[in-house]
N, CA and C atoms as a LAMMPS dump frame, in Angstrom:
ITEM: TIMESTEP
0
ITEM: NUMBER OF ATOMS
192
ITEM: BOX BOUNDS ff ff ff
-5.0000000000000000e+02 5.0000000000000000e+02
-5.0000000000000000e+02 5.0000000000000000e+02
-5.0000000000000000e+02 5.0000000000000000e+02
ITEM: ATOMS id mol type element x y z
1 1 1 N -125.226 252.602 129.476
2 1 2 C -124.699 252.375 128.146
3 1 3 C -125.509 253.225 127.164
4 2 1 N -124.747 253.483 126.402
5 2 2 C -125.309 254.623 125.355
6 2 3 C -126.403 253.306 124.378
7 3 1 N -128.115 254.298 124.098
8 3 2 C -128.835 253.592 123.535
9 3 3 C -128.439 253.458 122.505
10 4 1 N -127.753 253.494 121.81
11 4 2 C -127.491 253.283 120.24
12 4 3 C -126.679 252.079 119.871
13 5 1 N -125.615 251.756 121.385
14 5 2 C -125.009 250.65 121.286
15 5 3 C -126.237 249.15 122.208
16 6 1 N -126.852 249.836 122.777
17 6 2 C -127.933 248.575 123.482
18 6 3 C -128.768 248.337 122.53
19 7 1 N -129.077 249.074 121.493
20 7 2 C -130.254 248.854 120.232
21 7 3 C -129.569 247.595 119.03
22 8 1 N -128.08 248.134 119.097
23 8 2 C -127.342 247.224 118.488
24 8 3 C -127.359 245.976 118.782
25 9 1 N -126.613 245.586 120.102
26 9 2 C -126.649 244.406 120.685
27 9 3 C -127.914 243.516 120.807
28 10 1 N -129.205 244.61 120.572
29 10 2 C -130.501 243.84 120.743
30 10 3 C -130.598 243.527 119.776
31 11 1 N -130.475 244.068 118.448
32 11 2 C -130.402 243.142 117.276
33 11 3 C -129.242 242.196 116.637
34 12 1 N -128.285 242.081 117.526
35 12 2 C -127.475 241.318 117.264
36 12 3 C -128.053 240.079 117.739
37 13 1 N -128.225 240.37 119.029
38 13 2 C -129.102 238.615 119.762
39 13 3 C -130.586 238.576 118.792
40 14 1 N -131.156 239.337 118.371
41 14 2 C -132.611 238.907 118.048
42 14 3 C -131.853 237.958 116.456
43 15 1 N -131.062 238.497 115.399
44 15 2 C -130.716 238.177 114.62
45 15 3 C -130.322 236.73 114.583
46 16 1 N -129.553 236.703 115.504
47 16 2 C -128.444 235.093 115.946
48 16 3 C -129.22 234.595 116.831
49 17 1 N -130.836 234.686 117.245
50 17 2 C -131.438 233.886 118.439
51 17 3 C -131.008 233.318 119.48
52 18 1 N -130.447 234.669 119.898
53 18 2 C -129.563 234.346 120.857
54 18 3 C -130.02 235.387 122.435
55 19 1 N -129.986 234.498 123.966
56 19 2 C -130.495 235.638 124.182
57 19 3 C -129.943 236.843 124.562
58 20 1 N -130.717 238.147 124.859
59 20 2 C -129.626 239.421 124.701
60 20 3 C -128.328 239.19 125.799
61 21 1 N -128.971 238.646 127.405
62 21 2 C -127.553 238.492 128.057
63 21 3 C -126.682 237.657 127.934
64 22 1 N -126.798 237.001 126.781
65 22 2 C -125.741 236.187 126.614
66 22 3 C -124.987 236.73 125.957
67 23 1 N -125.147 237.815 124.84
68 23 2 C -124.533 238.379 123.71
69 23 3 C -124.01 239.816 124.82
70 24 1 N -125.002 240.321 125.462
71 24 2 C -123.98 241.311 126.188
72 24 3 C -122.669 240.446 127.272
73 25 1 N -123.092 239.533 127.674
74 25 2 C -122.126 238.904 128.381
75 25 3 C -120.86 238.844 127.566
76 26 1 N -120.94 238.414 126.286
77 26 2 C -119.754 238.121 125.242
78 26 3 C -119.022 239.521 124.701
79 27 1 N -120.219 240.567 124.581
80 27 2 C -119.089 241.701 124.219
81 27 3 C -118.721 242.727 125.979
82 28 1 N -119.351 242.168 126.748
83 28 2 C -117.879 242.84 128.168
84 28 3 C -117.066 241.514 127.84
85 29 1 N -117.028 240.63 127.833
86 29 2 C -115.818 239.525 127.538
87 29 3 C -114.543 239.821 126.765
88 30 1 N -115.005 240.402 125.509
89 30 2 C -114.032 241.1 124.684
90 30 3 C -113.496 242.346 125.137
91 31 1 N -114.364 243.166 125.362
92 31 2 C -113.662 244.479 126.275
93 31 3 C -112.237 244.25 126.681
94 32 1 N -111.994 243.831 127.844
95 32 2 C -110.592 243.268 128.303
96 32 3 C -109.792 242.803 127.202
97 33 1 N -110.093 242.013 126.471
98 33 2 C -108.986 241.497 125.867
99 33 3 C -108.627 242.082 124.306
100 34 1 N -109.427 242.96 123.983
101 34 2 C -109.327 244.138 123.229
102 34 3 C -108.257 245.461 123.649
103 35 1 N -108.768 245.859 124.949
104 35 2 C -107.599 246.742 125.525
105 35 3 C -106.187 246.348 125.768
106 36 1 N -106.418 245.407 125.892
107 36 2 C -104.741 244.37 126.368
108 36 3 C -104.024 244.021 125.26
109 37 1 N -104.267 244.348 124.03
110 37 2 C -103.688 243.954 122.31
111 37 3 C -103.508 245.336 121.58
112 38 1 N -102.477 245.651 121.865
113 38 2 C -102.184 246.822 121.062
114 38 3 C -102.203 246.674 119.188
115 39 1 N -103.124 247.407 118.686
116 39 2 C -103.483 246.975 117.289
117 39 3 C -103.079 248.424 116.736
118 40 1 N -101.918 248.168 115.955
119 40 2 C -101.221 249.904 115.245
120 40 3 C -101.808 249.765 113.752
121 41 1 N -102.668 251.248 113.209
122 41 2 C -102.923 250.987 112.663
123 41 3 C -102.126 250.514 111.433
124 42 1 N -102.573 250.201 110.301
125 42 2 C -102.367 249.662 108.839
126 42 3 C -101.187 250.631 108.104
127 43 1 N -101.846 251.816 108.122
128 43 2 C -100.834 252.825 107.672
129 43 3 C -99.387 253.516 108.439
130 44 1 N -99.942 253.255 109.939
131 44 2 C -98.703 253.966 110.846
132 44 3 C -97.427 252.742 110.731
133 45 1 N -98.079 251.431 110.33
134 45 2 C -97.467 250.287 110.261
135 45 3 C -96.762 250.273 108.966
136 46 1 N -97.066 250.507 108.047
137 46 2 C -96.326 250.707 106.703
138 46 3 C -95.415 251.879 107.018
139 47 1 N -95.55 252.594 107.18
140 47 2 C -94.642 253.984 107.575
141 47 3 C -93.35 253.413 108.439
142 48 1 N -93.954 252.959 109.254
143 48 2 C -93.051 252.36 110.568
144 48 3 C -91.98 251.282 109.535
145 49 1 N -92.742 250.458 109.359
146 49 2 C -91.9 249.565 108.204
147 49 3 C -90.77 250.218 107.515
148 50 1 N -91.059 251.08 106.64
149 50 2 C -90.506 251.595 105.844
150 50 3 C -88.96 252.438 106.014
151 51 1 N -89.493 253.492 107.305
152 51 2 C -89.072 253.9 107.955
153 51 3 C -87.592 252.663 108.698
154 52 1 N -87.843 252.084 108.893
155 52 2 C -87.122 250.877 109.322
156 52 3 C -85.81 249.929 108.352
157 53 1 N -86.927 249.836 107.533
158 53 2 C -86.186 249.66 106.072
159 53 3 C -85.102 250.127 105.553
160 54 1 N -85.776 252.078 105.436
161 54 2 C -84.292 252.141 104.638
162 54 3 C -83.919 252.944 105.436
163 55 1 N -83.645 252.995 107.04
164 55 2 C -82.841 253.947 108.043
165 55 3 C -82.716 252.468 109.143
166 56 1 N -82.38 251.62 108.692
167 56 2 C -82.109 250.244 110.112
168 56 3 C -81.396 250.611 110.777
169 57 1 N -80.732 252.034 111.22
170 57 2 C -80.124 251.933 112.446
171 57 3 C -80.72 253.147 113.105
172 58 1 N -82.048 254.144 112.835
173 58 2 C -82.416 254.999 112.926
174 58 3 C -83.319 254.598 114.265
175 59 1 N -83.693 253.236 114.882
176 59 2 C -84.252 252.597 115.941
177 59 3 C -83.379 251.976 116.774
178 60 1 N -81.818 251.747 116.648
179 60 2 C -80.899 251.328 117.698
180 60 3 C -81.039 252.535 118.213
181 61 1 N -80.934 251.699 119.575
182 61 2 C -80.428 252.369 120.985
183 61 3 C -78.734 253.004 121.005
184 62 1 N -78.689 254.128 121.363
185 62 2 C -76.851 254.421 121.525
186 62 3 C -76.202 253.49 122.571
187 63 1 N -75.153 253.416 121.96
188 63 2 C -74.319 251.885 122.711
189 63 3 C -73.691 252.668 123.89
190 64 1 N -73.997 253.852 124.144
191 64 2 C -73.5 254.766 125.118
192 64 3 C -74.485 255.059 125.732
């Protein structure tokens, strides 16, 4: 693991007195279920919206 993210996590547990393998245990925990949640960003999402809005048939499928 890159030191910059293990320096992190060590002050995340020293902060929250917590100990470090418990706090690395919790962020591989999230890993998985981070990759598995597609999160679009904020702006591609307004666009998308919009886009949607004022062309609502510009995302149907051809009935052919």
């Amino acid at each position: 693991m890159e030191a910059g993210k293990l320096s992190a996590l060590r002050e995340i547990a020293k902060s929250q007195g917590r100990r470090f393998q418990v706090v690395l245990e919790d962020a591989a925990g999230l890993y998985p279920e981070d990759r598995s949640t597609y999160k679009m960003h904020p702006d591609v999402k307004a666009a998308y919206d919009e886009v949607v809005r004022r062309f609502p048939k510009t995302l149907e499928m051809p009935s052919k």
